[in-house]
C-alpha positions in Angstrom: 86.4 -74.6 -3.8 89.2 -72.2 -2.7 87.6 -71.3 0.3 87.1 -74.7 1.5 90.5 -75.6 0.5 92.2 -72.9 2.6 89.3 -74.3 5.6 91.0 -77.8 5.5 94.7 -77.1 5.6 95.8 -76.3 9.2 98.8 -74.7 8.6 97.2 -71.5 6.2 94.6 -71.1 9.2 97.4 -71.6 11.8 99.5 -69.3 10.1 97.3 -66.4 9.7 96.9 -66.4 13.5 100.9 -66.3 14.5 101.7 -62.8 13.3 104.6 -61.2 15.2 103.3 -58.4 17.5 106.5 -56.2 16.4 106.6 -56.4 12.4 103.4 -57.3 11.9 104.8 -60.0 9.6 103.6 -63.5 9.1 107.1 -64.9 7.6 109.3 -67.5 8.9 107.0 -69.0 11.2 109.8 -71.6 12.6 110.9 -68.7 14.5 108.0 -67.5 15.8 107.4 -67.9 19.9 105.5 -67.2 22.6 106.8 -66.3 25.1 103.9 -64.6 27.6 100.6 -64.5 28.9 99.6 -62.2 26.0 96.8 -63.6 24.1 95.6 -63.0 20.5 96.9 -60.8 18.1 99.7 -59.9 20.8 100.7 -63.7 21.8 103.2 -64.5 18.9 106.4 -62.5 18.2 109.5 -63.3 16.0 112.7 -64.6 18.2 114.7 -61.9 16.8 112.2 -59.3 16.5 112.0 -59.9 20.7 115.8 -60.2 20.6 116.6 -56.9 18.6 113.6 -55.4 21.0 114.8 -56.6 24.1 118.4 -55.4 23.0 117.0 -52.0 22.0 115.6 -50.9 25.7 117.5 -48.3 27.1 115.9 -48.9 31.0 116.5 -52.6 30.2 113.1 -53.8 31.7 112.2 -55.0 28.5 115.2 -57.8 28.5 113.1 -59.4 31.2 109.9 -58.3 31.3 107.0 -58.3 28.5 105.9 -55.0 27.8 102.3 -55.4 27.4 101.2 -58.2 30.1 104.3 -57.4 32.4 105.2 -61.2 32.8 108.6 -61.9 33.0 110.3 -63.8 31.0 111.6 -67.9 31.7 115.1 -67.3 30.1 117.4 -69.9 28.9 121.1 -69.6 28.6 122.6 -71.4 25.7 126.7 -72.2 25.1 128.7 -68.8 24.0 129.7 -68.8 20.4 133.6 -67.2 20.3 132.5 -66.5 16.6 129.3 -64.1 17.7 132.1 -62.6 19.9 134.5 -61.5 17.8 131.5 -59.9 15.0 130.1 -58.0 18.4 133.8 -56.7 18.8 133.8 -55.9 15.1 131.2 -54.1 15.2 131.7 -52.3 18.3 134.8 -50.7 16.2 132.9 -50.2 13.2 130.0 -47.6 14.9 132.3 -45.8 16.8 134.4 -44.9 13.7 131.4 -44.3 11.7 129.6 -41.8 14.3 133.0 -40.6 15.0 133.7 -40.0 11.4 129.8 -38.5 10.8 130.9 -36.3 13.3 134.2 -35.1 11.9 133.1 -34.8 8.5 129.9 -32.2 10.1 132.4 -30.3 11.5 134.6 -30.0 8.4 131.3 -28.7 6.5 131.0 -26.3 8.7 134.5 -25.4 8.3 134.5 -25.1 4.9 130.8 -23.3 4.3 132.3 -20.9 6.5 135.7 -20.8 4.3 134.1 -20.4 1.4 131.7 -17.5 3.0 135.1 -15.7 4.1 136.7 -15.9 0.8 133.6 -14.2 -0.9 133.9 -11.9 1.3 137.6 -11.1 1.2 137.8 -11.6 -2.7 137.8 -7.7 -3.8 140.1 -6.1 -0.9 141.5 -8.9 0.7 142.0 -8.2 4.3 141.7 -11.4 5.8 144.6 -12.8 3.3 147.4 -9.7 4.6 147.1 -11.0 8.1 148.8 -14.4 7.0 152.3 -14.6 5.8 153.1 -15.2 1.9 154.1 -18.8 2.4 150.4 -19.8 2.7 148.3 -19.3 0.4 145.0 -19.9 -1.4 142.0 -21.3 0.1 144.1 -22.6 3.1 143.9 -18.8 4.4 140.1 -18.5 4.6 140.1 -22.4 5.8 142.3 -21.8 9.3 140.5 -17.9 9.5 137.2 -19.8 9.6 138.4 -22.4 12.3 140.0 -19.4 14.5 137.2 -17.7 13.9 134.9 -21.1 14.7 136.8 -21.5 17.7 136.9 -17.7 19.0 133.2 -18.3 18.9 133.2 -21.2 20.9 135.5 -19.3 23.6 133.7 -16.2 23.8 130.4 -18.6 24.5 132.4 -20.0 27.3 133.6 -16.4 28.4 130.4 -15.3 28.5 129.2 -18.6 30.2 131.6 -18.3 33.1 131.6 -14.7 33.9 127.7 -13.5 33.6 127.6 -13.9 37.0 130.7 -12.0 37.9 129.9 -9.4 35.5 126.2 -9.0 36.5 126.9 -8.4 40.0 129.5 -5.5 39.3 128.8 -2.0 38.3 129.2 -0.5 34.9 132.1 1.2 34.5 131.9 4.1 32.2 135.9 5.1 32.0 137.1 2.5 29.9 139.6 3.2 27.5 138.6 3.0 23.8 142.0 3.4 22.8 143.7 0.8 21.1 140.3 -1.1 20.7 140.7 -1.6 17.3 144.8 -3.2 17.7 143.8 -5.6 20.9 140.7 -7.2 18.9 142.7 -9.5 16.9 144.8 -10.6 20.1 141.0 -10.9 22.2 139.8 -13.5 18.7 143.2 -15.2 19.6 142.9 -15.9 23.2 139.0 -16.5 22.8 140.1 -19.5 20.0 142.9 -20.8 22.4 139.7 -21.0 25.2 137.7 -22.8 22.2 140.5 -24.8 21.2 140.6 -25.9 24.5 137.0 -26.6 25.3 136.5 -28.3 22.1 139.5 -30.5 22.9 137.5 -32.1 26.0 134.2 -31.8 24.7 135.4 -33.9 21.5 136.7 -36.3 24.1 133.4 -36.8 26.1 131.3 -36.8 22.9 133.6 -40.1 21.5 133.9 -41.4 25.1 129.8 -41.4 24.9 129.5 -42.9 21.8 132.1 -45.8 22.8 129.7 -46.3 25.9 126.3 -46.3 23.9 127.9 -48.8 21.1 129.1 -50.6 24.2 126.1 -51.1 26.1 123.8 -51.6 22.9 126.3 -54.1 21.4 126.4 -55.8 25.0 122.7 -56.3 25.6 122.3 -57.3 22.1 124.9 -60.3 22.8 122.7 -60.9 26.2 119.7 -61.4 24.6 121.0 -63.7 22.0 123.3 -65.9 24.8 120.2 -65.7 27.2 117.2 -66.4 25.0 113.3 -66.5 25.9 111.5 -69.8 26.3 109.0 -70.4 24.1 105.3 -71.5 25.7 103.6 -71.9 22.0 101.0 -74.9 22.7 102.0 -74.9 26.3 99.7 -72.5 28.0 99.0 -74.8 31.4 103.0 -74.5 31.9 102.9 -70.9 30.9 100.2 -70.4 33.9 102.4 -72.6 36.7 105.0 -70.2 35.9 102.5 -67.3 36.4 101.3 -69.0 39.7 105.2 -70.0 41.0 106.5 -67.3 43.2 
């Protein structure tokens, strides 16, 4: 009796057909289209599943083009909503604090691990406290020694980086002076921090001025594809296949 129920009613056996090629999910079939010459299993897709997908292609062949039959798309543009506008704005502002924040708060771990790390070390003769006047105090000194020494790291890398060549092509030179070696170090971690400082100054500015762009373009094409939505050939296949014919 069940089976023969479910037989007769259209819209169970109609349903079971129109699953959305991205999710895999057979809800909300008001919003389910088709919008190519795909056939079976791959003909139906949720409008916002192909929205969100179309938005998500980096090349951006996918805002025009279906991915698995290659036919392009008959696109529709619909009225601007100044509403949509202002929530794309929104939250254009609200991913690049958050990655800019993510970021921040990795490099203060790191910061702090390595704090922690030099007061452990520091906590029976206390070396790394004496090179900081009296006025500071507490964990403050093992949190700037571990972002000079952080940054000194960074500098030397950069050092290293931009005079391998130079160096490699010299001769080694077997009268340097040893003297002093020992007095100059702290004034070499200095200058290499002041090279990090620098170079982490710029690369912190291309790193936010790339996330600004990726949230920009993502956000962008994710407003194209919902102001210039795909047509939808459901029970229309003979004008699906002019359009396939049309050059």
């Amino acid at each position: 009796m069940m089976s023969a129920e479910n037989q007769d009613d259209p819209t169970t056996a109609d349903n079971q057909l129109k699953q959305c090629r991205i999710c895999l999910d057979t809800d909300n079939p008001n919003d389910i289209i088709s919008p190519c010459l795909c056939s079976g299993g791959s003909a139906y897709v949720h409008r916002k599943c192909l929205n969100d997908w179309r938005s998500e292609n980096a090349s951006g062949k996918s805002f025009k083009f279906c991915d698995v039959c290659q036919f392009e798309y008959v696109i529709e543009s619909v009225l601007s909503d100044p509403k949509a506008e202002r929530e794309r704005l929104l939250k254009y502002y609200v991913f690049v604090i958050r990655d800019s924040t993510a970021l921040l708060l990795l490099v203060q771990f790191v910061i702090f691990c390595v704090g922690f790390l030099l007061q452990i070390i520091d906590k029976e003769n206390g070396n790394i406290k004496n090179l900081f006047p009296d006025s500071i105090q507490g964990f403050t000194v093992y949190y700037l020694s571990a972002i000079i020494i952080l940054l000194a790291i960074v500098g030397l890398i950069t050092l290293i980086i931009c005079f391998f060549a130079v160096f490699s092509s010299n001769g080694r030179n077997d009268n340097c002076d040893m003297k002093g070696l020992c007095s100059s170090f702290i004034g070499f971690v200095l200058v290499c921090a002041l090279i990090g400082l620098f170079v982490g100054i710029v690369a912190s500015v291309l790193i936010l001025k790339k996330i600004m762009k990726h949230h920009a373009s993502k956000l962008w094409l994710r407003q194209e594809a919902d102001r210039y939505v795909v047509k939808d050939f459901q029970d229309r296949r003979e004008e699906l296949e002019q359009y396939k014919k049309s050059p």
